[in-house]
RODO-161093 format. One record per residue (C-alpha): x negated, y, z negated; chain; residue number from 1. Coordinates in pm, 1 decimal. Example, Ala and Ser with C-alpha at 12.3 -4.5 7.8 and 13.67 -1.06 7.14 Angstrom:
+----------+----------+----------+--------+-----+
:        u :        v :        w : cadena : num :
+----------+----------+----------+--------+-----+
:  -1230.0 :   -450.0 :   -780.0 :      A :   1 :
:  -1367.0 :   -106.0 :   -714.0 :      A :   2 :
+----------+----------+----------+--------+-----+
***
This chain:
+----------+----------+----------+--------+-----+
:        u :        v :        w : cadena : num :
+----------+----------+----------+--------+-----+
:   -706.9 :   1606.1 :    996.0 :      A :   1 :
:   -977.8 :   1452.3 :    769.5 :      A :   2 :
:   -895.5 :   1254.1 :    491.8 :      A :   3 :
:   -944.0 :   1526.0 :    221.2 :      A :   4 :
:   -690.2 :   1790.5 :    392.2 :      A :   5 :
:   -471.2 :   1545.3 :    436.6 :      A :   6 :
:   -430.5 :   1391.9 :     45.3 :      A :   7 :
:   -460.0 :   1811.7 :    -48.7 :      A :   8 :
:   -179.7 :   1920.2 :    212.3 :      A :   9 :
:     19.1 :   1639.1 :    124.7 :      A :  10 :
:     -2.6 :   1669.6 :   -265.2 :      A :  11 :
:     14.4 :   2029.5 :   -228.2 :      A :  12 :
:    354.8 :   2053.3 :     -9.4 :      A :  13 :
:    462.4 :   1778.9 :   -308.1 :      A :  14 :
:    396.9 :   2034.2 :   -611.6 :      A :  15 :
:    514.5 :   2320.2 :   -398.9 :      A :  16 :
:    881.3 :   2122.4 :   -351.8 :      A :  17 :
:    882.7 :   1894.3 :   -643.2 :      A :  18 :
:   1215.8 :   2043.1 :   -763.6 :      A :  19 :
:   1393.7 :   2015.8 :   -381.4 :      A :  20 :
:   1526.4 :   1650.0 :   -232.9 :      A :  21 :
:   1252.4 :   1621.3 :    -35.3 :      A :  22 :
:   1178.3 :   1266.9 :    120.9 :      A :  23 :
:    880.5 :   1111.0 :    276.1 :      A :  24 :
:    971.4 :   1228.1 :    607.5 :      A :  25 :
:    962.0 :   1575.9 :    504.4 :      A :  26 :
:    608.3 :   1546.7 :    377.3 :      A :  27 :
:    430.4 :   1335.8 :    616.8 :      A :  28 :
:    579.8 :   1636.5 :    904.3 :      A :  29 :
:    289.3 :   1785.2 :    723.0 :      A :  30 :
:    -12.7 :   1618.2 :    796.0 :      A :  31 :
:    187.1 :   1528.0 :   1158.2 :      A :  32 :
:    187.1 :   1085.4 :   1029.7 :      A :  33 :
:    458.0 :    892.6 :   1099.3 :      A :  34 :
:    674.6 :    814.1 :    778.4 :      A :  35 :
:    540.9 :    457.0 :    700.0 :      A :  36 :
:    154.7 :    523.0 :    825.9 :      A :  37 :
:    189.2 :    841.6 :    592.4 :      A :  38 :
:    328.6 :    637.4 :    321.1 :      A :  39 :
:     91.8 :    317.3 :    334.8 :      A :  40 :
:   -195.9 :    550.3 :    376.9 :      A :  41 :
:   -104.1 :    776.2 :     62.5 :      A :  42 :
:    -84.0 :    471.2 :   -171.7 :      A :  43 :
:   -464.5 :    374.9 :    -50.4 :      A :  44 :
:   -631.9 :    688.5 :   -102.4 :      A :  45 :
:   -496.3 :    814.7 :   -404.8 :      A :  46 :
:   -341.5 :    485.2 :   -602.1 :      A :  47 :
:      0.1 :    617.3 :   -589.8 :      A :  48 :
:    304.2 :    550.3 :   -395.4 :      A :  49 :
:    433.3 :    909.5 :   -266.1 :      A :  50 :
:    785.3 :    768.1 :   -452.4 :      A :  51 :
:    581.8 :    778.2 :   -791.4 :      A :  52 :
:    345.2 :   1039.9 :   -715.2 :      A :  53 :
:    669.7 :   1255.9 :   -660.9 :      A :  54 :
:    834.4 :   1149.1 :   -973.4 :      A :  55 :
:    513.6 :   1171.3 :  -1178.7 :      A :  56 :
:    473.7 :   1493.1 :  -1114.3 :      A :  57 :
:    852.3 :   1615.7 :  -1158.6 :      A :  58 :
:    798.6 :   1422.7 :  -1537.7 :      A :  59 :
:    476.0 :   1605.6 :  -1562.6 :      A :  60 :
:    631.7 :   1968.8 :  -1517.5 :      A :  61 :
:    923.8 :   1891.7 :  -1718.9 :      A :  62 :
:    696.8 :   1791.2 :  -1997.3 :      A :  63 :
:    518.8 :   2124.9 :  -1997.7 :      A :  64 :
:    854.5 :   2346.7 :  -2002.9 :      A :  65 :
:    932.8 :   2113.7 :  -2325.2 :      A :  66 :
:    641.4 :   2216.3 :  -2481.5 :      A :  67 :
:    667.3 :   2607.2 :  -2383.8 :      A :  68 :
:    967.5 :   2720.8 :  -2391.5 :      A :  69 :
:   1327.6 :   2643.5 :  -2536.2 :      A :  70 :
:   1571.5 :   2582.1 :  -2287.7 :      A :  71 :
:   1831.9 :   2319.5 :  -2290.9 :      A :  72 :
:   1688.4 :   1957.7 :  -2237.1 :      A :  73 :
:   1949.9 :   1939.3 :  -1918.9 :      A :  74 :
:   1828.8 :   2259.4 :  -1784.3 :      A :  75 :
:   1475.2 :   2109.4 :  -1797.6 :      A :  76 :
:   1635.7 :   1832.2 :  -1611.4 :      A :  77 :
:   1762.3 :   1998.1 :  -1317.7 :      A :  78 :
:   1478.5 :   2200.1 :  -1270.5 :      A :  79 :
:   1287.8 :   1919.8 :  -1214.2 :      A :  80 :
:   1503.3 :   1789.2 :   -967.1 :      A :  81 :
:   1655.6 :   1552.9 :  -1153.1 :      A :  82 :
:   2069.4 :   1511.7 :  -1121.8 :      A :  83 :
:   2142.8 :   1399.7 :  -1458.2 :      A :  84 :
:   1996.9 :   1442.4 :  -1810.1 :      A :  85 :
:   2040.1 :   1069.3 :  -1831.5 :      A :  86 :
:   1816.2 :    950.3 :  -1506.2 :      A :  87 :
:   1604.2 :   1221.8 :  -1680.2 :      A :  88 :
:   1544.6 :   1087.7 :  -2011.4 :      A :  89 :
:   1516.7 :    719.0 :  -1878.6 :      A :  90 :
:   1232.8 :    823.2 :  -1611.7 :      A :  91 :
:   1097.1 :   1035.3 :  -1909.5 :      A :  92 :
:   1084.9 :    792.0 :  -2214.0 :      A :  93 :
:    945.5 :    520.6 :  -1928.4 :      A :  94 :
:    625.2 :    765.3 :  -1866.0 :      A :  95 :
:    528.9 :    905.0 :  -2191.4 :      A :  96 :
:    715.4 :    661.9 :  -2411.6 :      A :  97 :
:    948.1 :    872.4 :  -2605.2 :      A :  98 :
:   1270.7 :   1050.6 :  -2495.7 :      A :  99 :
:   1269.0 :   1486.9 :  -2406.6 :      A : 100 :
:   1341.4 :   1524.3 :  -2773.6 :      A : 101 :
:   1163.3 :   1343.7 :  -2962.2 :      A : 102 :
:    860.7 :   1485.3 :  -2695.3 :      A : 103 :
:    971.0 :   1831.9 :  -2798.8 :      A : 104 :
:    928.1 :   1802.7 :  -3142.2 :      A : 105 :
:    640.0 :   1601.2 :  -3133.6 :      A : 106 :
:    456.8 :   1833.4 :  -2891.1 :      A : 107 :
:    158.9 :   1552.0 :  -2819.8 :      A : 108 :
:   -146.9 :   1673.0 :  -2598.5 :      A : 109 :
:    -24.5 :   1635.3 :  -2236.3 :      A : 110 :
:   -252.4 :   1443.1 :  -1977.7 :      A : 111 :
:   -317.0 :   1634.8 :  -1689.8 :      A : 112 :
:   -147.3 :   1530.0 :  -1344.1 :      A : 113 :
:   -251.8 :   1458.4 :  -1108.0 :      A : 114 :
:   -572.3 :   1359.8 :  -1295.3 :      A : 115 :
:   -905.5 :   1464.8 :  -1185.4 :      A : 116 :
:   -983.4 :   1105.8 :   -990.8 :      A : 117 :
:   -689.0 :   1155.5 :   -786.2 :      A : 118 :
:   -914.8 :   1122.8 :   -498.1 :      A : 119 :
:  -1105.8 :    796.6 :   -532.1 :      A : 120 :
:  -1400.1 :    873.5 :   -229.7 :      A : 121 :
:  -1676.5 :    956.0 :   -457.9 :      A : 122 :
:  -1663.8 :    654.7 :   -687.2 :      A : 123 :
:  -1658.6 :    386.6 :   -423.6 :      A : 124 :
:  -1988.3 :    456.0 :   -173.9 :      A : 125 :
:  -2152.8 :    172.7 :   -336.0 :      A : 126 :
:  -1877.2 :    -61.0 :   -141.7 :      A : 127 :
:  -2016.3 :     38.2 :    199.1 :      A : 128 :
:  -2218.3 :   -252.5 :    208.9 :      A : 129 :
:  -1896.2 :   -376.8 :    338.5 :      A : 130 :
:  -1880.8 :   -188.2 :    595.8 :      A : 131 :
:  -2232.4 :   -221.1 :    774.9 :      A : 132 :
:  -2199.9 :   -478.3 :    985.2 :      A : 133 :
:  -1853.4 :   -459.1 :   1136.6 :      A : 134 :
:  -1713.8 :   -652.2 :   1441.6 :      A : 135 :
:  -1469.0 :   -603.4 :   1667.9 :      A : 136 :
:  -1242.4 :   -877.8 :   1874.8 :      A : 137 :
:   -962.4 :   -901.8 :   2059.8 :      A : 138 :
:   -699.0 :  -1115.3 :   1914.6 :      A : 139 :
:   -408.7 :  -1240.1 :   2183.4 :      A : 140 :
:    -57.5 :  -1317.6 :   2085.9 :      A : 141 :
:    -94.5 :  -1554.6 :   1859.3 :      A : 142 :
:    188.6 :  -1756.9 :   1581.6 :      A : 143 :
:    154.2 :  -1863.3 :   1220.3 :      A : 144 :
:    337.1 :  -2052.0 :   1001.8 :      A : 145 :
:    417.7 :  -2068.4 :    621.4 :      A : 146 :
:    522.9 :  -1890.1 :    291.2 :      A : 147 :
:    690.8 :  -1575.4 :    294.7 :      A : 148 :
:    797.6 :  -1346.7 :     34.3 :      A : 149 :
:    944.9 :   -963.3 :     27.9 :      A : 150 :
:    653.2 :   -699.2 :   -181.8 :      A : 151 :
:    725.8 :   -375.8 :   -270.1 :      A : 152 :
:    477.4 :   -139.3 :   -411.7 :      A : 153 :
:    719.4 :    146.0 :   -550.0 :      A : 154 :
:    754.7 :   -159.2 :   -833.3 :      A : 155 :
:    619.0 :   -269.2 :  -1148.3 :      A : 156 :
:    486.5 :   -600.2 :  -1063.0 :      A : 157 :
:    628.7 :   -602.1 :   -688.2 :      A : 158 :
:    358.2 :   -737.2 :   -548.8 :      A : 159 :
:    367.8 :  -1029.2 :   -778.3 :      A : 160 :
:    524.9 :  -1286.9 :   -493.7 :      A : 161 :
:    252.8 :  -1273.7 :   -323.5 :      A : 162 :
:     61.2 :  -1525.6 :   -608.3 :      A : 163 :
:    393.2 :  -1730.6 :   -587.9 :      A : 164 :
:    365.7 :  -1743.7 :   -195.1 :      A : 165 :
:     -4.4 :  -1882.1 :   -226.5 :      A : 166 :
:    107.3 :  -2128.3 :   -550.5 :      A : 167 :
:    368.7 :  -2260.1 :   -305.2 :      A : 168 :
:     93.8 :  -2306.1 :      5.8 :      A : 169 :
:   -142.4 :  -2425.7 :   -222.4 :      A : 170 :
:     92.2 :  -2738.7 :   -340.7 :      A : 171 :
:    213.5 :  -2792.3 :    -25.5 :      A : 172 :
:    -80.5 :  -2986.4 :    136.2 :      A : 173 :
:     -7.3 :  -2778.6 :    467.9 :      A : 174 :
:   -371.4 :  -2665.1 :    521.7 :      A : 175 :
:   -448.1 :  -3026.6 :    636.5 :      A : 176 :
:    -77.2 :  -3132.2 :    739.0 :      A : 177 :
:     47.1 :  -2839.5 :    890.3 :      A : 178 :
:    203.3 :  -2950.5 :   1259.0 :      A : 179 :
:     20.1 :  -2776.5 :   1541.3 :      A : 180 :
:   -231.3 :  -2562.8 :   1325.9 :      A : 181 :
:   -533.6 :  -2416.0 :   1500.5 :      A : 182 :
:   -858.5 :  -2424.5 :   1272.6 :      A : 183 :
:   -871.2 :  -2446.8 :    944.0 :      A : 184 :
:   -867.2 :  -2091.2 :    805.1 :      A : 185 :
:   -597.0 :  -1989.4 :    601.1 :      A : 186 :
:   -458.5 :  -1647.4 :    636.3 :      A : 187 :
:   -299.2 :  -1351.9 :    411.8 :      A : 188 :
:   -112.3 :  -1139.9 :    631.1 :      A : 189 :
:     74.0 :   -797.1 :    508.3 :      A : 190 :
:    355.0 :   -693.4 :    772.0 :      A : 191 :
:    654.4 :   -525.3 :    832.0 :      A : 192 :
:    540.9 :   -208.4 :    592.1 :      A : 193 :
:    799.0 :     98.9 :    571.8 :      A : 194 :
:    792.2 :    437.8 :    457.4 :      A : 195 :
:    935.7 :    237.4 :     84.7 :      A : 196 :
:    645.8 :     72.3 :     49.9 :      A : 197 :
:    809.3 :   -260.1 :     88.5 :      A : 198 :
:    681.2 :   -537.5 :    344.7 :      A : 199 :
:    625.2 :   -920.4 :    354.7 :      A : 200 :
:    292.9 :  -1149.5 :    299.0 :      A : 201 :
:    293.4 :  -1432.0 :    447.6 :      A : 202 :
:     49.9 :  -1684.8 :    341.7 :      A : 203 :
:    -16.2 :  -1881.9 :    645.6 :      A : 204 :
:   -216.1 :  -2087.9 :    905.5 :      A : 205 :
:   -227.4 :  -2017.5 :   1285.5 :      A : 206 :
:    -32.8 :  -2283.1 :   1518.1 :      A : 207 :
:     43.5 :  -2326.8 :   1866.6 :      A : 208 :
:    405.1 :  -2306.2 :   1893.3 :      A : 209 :
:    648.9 :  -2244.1 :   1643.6 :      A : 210 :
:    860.4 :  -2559.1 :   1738.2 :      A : 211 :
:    954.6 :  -2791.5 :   1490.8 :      A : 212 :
:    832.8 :  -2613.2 :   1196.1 :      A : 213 :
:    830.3 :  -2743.5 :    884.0 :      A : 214 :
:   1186.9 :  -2709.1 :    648.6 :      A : 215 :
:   1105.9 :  -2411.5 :    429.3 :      A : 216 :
:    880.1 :  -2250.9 :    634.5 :      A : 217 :
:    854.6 :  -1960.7 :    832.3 :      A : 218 :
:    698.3 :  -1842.3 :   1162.8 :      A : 219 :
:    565.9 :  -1518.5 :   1304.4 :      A : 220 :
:    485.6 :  -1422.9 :   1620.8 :      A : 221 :
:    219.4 :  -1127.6 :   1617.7 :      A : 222 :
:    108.3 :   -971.7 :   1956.6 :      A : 223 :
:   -207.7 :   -889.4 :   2107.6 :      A : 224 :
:   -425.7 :   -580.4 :   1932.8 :      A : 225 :
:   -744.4 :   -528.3 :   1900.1 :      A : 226 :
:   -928.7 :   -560.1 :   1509.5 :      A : 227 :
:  -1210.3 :   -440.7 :   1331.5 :      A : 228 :
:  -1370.3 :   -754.2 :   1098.0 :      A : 229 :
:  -1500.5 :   -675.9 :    764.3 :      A : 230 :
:  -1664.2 :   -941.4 :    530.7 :      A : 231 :
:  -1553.5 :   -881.6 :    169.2 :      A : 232 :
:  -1420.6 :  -1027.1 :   -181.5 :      A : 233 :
:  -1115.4 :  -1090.1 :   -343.1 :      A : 234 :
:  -1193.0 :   -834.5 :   -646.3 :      A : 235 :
:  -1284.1 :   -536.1 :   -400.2 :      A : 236 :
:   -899.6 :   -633.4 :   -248.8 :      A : 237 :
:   -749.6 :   -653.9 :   -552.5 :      A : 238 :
:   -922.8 :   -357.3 :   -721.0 :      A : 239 :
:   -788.9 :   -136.4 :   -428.6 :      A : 240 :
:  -1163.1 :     -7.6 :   -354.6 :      A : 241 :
:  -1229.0 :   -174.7 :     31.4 :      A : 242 :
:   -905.2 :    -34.8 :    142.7 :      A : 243 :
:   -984.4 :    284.2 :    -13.6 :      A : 244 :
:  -1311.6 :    288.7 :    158.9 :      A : 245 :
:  -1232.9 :    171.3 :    480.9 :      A : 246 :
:   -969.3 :    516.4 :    507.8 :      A : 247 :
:  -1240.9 :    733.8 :    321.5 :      A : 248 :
:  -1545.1 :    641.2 :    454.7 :      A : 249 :
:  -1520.1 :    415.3 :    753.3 :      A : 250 :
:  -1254.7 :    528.2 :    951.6 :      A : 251 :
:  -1336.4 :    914.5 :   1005.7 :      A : 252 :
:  -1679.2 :    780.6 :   1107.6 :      A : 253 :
:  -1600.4 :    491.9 :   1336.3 :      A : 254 :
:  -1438.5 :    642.4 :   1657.9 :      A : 255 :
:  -1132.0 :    394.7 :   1588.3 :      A : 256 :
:   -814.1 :    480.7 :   1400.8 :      A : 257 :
:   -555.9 :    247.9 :   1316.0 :      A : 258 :
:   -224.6 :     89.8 :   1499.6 :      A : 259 :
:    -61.0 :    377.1 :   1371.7 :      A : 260 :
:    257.1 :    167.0 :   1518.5 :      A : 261 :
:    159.2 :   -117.7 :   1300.7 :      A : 262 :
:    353.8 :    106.3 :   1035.3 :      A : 263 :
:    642.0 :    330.9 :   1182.3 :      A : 264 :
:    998.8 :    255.6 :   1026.0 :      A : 265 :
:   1139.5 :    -52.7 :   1174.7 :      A : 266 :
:   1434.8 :   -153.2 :    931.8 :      A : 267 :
:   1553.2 :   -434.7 :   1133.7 :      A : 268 :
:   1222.2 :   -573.8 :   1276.5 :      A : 269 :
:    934.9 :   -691.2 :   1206.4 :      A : 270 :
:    624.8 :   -457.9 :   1289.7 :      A : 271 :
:    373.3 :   -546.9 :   1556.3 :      A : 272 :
:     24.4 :   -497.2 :   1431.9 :      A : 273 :
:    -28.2 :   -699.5 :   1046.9 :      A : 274 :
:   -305.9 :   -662.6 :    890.0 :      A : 275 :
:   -494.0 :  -1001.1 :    802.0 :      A : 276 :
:   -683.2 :  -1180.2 :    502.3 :      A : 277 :
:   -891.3 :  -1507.3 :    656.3 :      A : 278 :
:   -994.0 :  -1772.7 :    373.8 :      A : 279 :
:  -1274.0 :  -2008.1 :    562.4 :      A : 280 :
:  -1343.3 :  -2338.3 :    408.5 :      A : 281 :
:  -1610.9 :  -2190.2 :    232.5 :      A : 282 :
:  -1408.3 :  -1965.2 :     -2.6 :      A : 283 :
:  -1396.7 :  -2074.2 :   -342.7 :      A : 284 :
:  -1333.7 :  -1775.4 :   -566.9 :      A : 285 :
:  -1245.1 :  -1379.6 :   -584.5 :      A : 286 :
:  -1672.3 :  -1317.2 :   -563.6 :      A : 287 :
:  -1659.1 :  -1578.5 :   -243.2 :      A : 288 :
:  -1721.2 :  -1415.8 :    101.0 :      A : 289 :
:  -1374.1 :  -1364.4 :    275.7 :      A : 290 :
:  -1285.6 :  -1153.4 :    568.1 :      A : 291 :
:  -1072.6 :   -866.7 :    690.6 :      A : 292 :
:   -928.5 :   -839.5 :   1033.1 :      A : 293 :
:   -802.6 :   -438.9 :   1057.3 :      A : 294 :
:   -577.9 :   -343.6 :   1339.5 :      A : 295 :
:   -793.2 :    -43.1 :   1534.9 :      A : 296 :
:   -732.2 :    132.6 :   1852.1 :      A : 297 :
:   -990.4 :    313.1 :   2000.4 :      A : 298 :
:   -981.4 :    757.5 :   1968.4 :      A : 299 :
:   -882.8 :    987.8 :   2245.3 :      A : 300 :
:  -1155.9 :   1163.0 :   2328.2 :      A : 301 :
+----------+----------+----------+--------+-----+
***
């Protein structure tokens, strides 16, 4: 399934059953992804967690039957799949700012949703310089040590800890004191990822041996995978556009896919396959040169 069928048949089988308890599960039987892969993929191609894409558009229909018609508020509610005028009007008044009533009688222009853009592939071909001189290498087991803090992208601001994890590595001094550390490269590495959207960064340096570590710090043990290296920036990771291109553009065209294992729902593990910021000692800024080490596996034929 290309990229394109998959956002449509997904978003599709969403507006088709936004008024059911469907779950993630349900919709990523679809487009035949594991719950997690599904999930993490989702959020790169179209900006959206399927959590708020779901809810989004449940708000969005309500809003139009407000506007249209005259049934009760709590009627609205329930249509939408919502189980109580109260969760209702919260999620409501949080989206478009004021409650079902007040909406009602206001009758404001409604955006829209999902909104035209909601596939990003068109505005982000001028990133593929990214993308034209990729390596590959084979990375053995390896261990890191360092900061670690809990994300979750379902969130306002859940992916905040990850400046506090770097605050804390940056005032620690570790880069040069770190026992056992191998290089000097410092590492950004997103694990553990569910069907939630939650995971851990760890901001990090490789070691030998996870002996003797450091009070306060933590250590990972990641095993051998293959990756695909990509030189980029800080402000195409941040703005969302490299991953976005690297599932858009990239991928369908490279013969590799992704550990789809990296992502399946392990609750009370860790995953295997993270996927890996490197900060040389050249990196200075979010316009410096950094590098991103993807975890690929080669097609079936």
């Amino acid at each position: 399934m290309d990229i394109k069928q998959l956002v449509n048949e997904s978003t599709t089988y969403i507006q088709n059953n936004f008024d059911k308890p469907i779950s993630i599960a349900d919709i990523s039987a679809q487009v035949y992804l594991s719950p997690s892969y599904f999930a993490y993929v989702f959020r790169v191609l179209t900006g959206y967690t399927v959590k708020n894409y779901f809810n989004r558009y449940r708000l969005y229909r309500a809003a139009e039957e407000l506007v249209t018609n005259n049934k009760r508020i709590i009627e609205i509610a329930y249509n939408a799949g919502f189980l109580s005028q109260e969760s209702f009007t919260r999620s409501f008044a949080k989206i478009y700012g004021i409650t079902p009533a007040q909406f009602r009688l206001q009758k404001p222009v409604i955006n829209p949703f999902p909104p035209d853009n909601i596939k990003k592939g068109q505005q982000i071909m001028e990133l593929m310089d990214c993308f034209k001189d990729v390596s590959y290498v084979t990375k053995d087991i390896f261990y890191v040590a360092g900061f670690e803090v809990d994300i979750n992208y379902n969130v306002e601001n859940g992916t905040d800890p990850i400046s506090n994890a770097w605050e804390m590595w940056n005032k620690s001094g570790y880069k040069t004191t770190l026992p056992n550390r191998v290089g000097s490269d410092v590492f950004g590495i997103t694990h553990g990822e569910t069907a939630e959207s939650t995971a851990k960064y760890i901001t990090c340096m490789e070691v030998t041996s996870l002996e003797n570590l450091p009070v306060g710090l933590v250590g990972r043990k990641f095993p051998s995978s293959e990756y695909a290296v990509f030189k980029t920036t800080l402000a195409l990771i941040w703005s969302g556009e490299f991953w976005r291109t690297l599932f858009i553009k990239w991928l369908p065209q490279s013969g590799y896919m992704f550990q789809e294992s990296a992502f399946r729902e392990i609750y009370s593990a860790f995953s295997l396959y993270p996927a890996i910021e490197v900060y040389d000692e050249d990196w200075a800024d979010t316009e410096s040169i950094m590098y991103i080490y993807a975890p690929v596996t080669k097609k079936n034929d």
